[in-house]
C-alpha positions in Angstrom: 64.0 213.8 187.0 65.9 213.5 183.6 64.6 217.3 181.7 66.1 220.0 179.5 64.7 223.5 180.5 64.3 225.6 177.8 64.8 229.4 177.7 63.0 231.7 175.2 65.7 232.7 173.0 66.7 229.0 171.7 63.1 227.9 171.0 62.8 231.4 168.8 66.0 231.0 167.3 64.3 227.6 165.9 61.0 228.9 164.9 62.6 231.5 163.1 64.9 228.7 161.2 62.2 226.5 160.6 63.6 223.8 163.0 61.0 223.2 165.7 61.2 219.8 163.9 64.2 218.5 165.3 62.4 219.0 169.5 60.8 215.2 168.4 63.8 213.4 167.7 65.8 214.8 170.3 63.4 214.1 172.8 63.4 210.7 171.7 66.8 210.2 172.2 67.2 212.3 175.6 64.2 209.9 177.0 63.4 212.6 179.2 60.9 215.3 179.5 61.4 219.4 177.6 60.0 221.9 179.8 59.7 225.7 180.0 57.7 228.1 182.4 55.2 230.4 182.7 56.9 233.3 181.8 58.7 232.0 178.9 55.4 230.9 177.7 54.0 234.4 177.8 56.9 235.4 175.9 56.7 232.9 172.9 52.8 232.4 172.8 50.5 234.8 174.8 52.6 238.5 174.0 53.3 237.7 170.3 49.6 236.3 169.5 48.7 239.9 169.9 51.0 241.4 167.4 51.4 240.6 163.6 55.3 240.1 163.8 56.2 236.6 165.2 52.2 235.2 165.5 53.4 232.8 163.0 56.1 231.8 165.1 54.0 231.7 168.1 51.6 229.4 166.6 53.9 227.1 165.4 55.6 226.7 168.8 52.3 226.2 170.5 51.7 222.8 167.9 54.6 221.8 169.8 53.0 222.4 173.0 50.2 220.7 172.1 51.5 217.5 170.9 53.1 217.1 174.3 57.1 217.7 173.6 57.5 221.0 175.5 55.5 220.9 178.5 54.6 224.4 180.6 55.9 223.7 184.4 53.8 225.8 186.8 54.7 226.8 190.0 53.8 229.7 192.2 56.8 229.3 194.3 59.2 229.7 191.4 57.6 232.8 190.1 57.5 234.1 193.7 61.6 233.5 193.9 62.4 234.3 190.5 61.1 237.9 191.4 63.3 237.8 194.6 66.2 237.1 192.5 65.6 239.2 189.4 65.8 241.9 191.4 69.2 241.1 193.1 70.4 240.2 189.4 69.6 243.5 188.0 71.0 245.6 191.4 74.7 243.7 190.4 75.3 246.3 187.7 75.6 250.2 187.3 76.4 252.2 185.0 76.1 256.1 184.8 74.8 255.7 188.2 72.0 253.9 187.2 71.2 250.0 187.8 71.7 248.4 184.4 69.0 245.5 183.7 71.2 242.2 183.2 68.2 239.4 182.3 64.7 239.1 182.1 62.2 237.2 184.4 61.6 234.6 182.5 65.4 233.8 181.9 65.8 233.9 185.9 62.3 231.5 186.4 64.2 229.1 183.5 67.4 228.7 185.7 65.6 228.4 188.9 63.6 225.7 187.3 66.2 223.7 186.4 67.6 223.7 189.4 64.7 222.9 191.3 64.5 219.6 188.8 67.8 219.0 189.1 67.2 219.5 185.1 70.0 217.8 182.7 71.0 220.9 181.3 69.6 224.5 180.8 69.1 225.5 177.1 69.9 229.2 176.8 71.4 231.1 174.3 71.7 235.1 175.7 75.1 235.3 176.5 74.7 237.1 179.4 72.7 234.7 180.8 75.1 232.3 180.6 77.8 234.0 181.6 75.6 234.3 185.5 76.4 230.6 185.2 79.9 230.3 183.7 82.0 233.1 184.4 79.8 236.0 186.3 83.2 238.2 186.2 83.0 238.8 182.7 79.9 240.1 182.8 81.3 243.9 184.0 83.5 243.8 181.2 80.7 242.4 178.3 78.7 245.4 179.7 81.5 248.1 179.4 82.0 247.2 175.9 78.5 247.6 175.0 77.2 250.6 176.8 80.9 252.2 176.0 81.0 253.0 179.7 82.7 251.9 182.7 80.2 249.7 185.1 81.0 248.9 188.8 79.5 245.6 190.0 78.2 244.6 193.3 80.9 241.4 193.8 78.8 240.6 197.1 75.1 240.2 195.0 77.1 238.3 191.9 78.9 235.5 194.6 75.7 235.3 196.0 73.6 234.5 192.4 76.6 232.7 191.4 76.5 230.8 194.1 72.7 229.6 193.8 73.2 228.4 190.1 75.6 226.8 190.8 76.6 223.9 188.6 73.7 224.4 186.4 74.7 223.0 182.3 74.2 225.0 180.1 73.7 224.1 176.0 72.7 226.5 172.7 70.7 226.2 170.5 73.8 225.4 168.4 74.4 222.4 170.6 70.8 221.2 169.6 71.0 221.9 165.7 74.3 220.0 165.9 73.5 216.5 167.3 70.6 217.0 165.1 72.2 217.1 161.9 74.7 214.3 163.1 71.6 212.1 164.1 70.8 212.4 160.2 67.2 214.1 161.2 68.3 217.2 158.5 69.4 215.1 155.7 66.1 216.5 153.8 67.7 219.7 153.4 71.1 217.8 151.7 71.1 219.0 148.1 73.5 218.3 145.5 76.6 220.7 145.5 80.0 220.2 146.7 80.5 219.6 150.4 76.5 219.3 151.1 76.8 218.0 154.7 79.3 220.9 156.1 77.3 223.6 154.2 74.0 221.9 155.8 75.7 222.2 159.3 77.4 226.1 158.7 74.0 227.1 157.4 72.4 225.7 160.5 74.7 227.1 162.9 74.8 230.4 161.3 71.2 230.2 161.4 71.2 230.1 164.8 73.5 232.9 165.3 71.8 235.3 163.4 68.8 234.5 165.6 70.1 235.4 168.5 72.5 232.3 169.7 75.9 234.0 171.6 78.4 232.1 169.4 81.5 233.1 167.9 82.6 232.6 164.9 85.7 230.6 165.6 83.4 228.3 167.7 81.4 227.8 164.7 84.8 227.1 162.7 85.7 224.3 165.4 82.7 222.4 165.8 82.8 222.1 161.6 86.0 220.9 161.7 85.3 218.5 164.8 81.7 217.2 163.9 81.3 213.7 162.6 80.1 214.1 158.8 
């Protein structure tokens, strides 16, 4: 099956930006399906239609729903090992003793999702996240710097995890803004000032980062240098 799995951090990161737009195009041009799960539905729709915050957001990503270009995948079996395996995430990591929670449910029901549809690629943008998927080791050492404590890892648990995503893809949100602006779909926003198309594509990339996409800035600085204008 030819699918992109979204998680819930790139389709906020979107809404936020105003860019839910560019899900059409690309989907035209992937010819394949968008799909996210329960739990990340509950996450961008159900638990933020009962605050004031992000409702806005939440309505605007359920239009999007509606018109058919993210679908909700429901299965009980991936919630059922999703559970399994959050719990095995989360026992990878201590700190002070304690377990230190690495990801959510609905970030583990998104990877096991895509591999269950043998999905194109995985969009996610929490670093840590992605780092289950790319390099788990660095996780002990992303977690030291931010609790500011040394954290001992279970290396039996993070084979194991590492071992059942394995060779999931994973994009950004930045990937998606990107071929975006090079398919021309946010040439709206081109105004008249000097270098218009690489301000267009460091406003959308910082857009994304301030929103919650894990890239740095020297990846920023490469893809404007790299990207065809």
């Amino acid at each position: 099956m030819k699918a992109l799995v979204f998680d819930t951090g790139p389709i906020i990161s979107l809404a936020t930006n105003n860019l839910l737009q560019i899900l059409r195009p690309l989907q035209e041009r992937f010819k394949g399906d968008f799909y996210i799960t329960k739990g990340v539905h509950y996450e961008i729709i159900e638990r933020p239609l009962k605050s004031r915050r992000f409702k806005f957001e939440a309505l605007q990503v359920e239009r999007v729903i509606e018109e058919g270009i993210l679908q909700i995948y429901e299965d009980k079996k991936i919630e059922t090992r999703a559970k399994q395996i959050l719990d095995q995430v989360n026992s990878c990591f201590k700190a002070r003793n304690q377990y230190v929670k690495a990801v959510q449910l609905a970030e583990v029901e998104t990877l096991i999702l895509s591999k269950e549809l043998n999905a194109s690629a995985t969009i996610v943008d929490e670093m840590i996240t992605r780092l289950l998927i790319e390099n788990p080791g660095e996780i002990q050492n992303l977690m030291s710097r931010r609790l500011r404590e040394p954290v001992d890892v279970n290396k039996a648990n993070l084979r194991q995890i590492q071992k059942t995503f394995k060779d999931i893809k994973i994009l950004r949100s930045a990937e998606l803004v990107t071929v975006a602006y090079e398919m021309g779909v946010l040439n709206k926003y081109l105004v008249n000032i000097p270098h218009a198309k690489k301000e267009l594509l460091d406003g959308l990339l910082w857009g994304v980062k301030l929103n919650g996409c894990a890239i740095s800035e020297k990846e920023i600085a490469d893809i404007l240098k790299t990207t065809r204008k």
